[in-house]
N, C-alpha and C positions, 0 to 999 in steps of 0.2 A: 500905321500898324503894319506889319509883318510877320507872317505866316511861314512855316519852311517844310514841304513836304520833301523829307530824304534828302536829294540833290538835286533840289531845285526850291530857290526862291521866291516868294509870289510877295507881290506887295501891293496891299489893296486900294492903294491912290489909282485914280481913273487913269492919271497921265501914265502909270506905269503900267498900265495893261495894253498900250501900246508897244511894239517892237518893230524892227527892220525889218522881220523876215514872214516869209507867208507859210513856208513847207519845213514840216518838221520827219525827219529819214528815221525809220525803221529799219535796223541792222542786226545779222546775224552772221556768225563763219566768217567774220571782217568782212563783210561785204554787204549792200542796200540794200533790201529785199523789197519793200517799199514805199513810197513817199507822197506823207501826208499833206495836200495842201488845203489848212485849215483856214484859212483865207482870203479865199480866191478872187479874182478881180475878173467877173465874170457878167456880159448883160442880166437884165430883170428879168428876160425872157424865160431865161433858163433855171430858172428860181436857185438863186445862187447858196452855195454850199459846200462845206469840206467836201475830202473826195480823197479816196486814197489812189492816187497814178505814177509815173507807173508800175503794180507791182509784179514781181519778179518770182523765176524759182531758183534753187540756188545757184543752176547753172546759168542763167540769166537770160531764160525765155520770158517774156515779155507774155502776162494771161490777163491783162487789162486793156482796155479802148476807150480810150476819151474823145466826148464829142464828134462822132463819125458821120461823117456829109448826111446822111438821109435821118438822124437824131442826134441833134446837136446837145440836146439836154439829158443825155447820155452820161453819165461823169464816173468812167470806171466805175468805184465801188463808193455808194453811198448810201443812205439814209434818203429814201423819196418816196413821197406819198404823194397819192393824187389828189386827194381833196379832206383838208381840216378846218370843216365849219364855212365851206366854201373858196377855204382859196387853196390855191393848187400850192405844191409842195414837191410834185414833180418834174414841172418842166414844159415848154411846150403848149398845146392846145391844151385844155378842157373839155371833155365831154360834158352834151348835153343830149337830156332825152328826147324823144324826140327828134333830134336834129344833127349830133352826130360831131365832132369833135371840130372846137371853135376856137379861134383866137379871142380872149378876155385877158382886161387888167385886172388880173387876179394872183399873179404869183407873187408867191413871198419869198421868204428868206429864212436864212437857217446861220445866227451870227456867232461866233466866237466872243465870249465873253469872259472869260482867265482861263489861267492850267492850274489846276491842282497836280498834276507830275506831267513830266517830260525826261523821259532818257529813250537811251536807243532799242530798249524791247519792250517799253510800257509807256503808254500816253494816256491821259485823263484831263477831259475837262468839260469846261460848262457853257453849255448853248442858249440861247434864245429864239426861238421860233417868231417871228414878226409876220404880219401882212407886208401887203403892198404898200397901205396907206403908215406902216410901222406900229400897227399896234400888237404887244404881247400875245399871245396864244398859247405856247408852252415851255418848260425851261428842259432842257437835259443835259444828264448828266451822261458823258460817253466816255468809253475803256476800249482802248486798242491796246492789244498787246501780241508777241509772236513769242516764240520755243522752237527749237529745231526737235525734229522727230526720227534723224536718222542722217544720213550722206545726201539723200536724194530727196529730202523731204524737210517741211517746215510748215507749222500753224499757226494761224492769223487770228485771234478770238475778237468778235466786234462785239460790244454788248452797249445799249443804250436803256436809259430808264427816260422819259417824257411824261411830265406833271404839268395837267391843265393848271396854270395861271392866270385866266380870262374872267374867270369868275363865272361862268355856266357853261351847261353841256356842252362839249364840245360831238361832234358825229365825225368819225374819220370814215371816210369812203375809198370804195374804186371806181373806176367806171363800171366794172362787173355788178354793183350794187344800185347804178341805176339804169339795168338790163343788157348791158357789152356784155353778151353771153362769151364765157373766157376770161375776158379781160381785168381778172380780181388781184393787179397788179397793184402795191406800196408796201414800202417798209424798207427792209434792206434787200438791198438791189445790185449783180454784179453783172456789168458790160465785159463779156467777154472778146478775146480775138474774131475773127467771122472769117475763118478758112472755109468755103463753101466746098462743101459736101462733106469736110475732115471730122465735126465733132462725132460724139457717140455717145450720149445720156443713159443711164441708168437708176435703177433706185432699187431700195428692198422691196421693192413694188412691183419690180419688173422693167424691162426693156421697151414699153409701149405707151407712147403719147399719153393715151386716155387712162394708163394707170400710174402716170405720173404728175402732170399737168394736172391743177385743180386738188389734189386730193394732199392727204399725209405721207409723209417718209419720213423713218427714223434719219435716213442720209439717205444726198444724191450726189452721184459721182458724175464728172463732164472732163470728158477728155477730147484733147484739140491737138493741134501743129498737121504739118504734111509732110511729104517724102522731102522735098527741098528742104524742110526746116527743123526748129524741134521737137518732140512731142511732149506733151505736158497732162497733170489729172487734177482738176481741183476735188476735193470730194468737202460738200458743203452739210453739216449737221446743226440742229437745234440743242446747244446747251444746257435746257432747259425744259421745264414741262408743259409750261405756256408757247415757247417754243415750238416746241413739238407737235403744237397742235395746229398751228400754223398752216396752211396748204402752200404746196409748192407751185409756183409760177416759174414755167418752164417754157421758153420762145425758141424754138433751131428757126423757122424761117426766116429769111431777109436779117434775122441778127440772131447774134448765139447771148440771152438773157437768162440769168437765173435770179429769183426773188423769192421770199420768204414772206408769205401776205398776213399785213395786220385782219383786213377785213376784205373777206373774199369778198361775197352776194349779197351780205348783209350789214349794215354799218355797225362800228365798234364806238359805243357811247362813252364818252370819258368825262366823268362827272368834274365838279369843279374840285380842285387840290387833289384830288387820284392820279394815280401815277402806273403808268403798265410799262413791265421791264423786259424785255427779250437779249438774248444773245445766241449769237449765233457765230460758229467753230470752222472757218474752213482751212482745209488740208492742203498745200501748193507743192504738187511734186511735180518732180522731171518722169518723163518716160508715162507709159498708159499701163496703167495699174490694173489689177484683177479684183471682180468687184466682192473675192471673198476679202481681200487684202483694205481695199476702203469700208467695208463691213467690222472690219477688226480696228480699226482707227475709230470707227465710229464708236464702237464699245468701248475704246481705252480714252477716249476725248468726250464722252456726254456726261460721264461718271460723279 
C-alpha cells in the first residue's frame, strides 16, 4: 500500500521506512537554515532523539549547541523530558529525592517511525517514545516548519501532539516536582551559544530573573553573539493557549537554556489514549532586536 502526501511518497511496507539518510535541511532564501537529525546514532545515555543542529540565521550565525563538554545530552533543539512514568527522556542523571541526581538505567528513547511530509520548509512525522527495556509509552505526531519574516528574520514553528499508548496513567515530571526548587525543566528545550557574559533575556514580564524564570510569558526574547562575532535574537512564543500557560525555564548561568515546561512543581497526568498538543513559534534573527519589535512578532505569530 501507498500513501502520497503532496511530494513525498510514503510506503507502508516496514523495509521501506528505512533510508540512507539521517538529517533532513530546512531551507529558506536558497540557503539551510536548519538541520534536522531525525535519526541520530547517539549513546543510551543521552536518551537519543531528533534534534534540530545546526540551526542558523539568515546571515549564518550559528544560535544552537550540541552536546557541550559539561552536558552532553544537550541536543540543540529538542523535545526532553525528565521523567515519563519513570524513565528519563532527557538525558543524563535522574534526579532523585532525597539524594540528588543519579546515574540509572532508565533512559529511553524517542524513535522515528515514517514521514507523513518532507520538503524544504515543512516536515511531519510520527514518533514513538520507548523505554530503555523498548517498551511503548507514547506516539507523536511532530510539525516543523519555517517562513521567512523579513531580510533579517525567519520563523521556526515546532509543534508536537504525544498520546499515551501504554495503557495507564502515564505522570510526566521535572525534578522541580520532586522538590529541585527551580528546576521544573522538560518539554521543548533550546541549547543555546554560551558567549559568557554576552546574552540578555527578556520577557513581557520584565528584564528580572525572578519575573521570568518559573512563571508565564506571552514571549521571551534572548539575544546572544559578541563584539568579535555576530549578534543574533531568538524571540521564542507559545502558539497556543495550552502553551501559553506553560512556564518558562530560563538558565544564563554555566549555559544559555530556554524551555517551555510541560510540568513545572506539579506532575502532568496523561491518562491512557489522551493526547496534549503544544507548539511553540520561535523567531531567529540577525542583530539584537528591541523587545517592543519581539512584542510585535509575538502578536503577528500567536494569532
Amino acid at each position: 500500500m501507498v500513501l502520497t502526501y503532496d511530494d513525498l511518497t510514503i510506503s507502508t511496507r516496514p523495509e521501506a521506512l528505512v533510508t540512507g539518510d539521517s538529517t533532513a535541511f530546512l531551507r529558506l532564501a536558497d540557503r539551510t537554515v536548519a538541520e534536522y537529525v531525525w535519526r541520530p546514532d547517539l549513546p543510551v545515555a543521552l536518551a537519543p532523539r531528533p534534534y534540530l543542529h545546526p540551526v542558523r540565521t539568515l546571515a549564518g550565525a550559528t544560535v544552537t549547541e550540541l552536546m557541550p563538554a559539561s552536558h552532553r545530552h544537550h541536543l540543540g533543539v529538542s523535545i526532553a523530558v525528565a521523567e515519563v512514568d519513570g524513565g528519563n527522556f532527557w538525558g543524563g542523571r535522574t534526579f532523585i529525592p532525597g539524594h540528588g541526581p543519579a546515574w540509572l538505567d532508565n533512559q529511553g528513547a524517542q524513535e522515528h517511525v515514517r514521514w507523513l511530509r518532507r520538503t524544504p520548509t515543512r516536515l511531519s512525522h510520527i514518533l514513538r517514545w520507548t523505554t530503555i527495556g523498548g517498551e511503548p509509552l507514547l506516539s507523536e505526531r511532530r510539525e516543523l516548519s519555517v517562513r521567512l519574516l523579513g531580510p533579517g528574520a525567519w520563523a521556526l514553528s515546532f509543534g508536537f501532539a504525544l498520546t499515551n499508548i501504554a495503557g495507564r496513567e502515564l505522570p510526566i515530571r521535572s525534578p522541580a516536582a520532586h522538590g529541585r526548587a527551580g528546576a521544573g525543566y522538560g518539554g521543548f528545550f533550546w541549547r543555546a551559544p554560551s558567549e559568557a557574559g554576552a546574552s540578555q533575556i527578556v520577557a513581557e514580564t520584565g528584564a528580572r530573573a525572578e519575573t521570568i524564570h518559573g512563571h508565564t510569558s506571552r514571549w521571551l526574547s534572548v539575544s546572544g553573539g559578541n563584539e568579535e562575532g555576530p549578534r543574533w535574537t531568538l524571540v521564542f512564543l507559545g502558539a497556543t493557549a495550552e502553551t501559553r500557560d506553560d512556564r518558562w525555564f530560563v538558565r544564563k548561568r554555566d549555559y544559555l537554556g530556554i524551555g517551555s515546561a510541560l510540568a513545572w512543581d506539579e506532575p502532568l497526568l496523561l491518562g491512557p489514549e489522551a493526547t496534549l498538543n503544544r507548539r511553540i513559534v520561535t523567531v531567529v534573527a540577525d542583530g539584537v532586536l528591541p523587545p517592543e519589535q519581539a512584542a510585535a512578532y509575538a502578536a503577528e505569530l500567536s494569532s
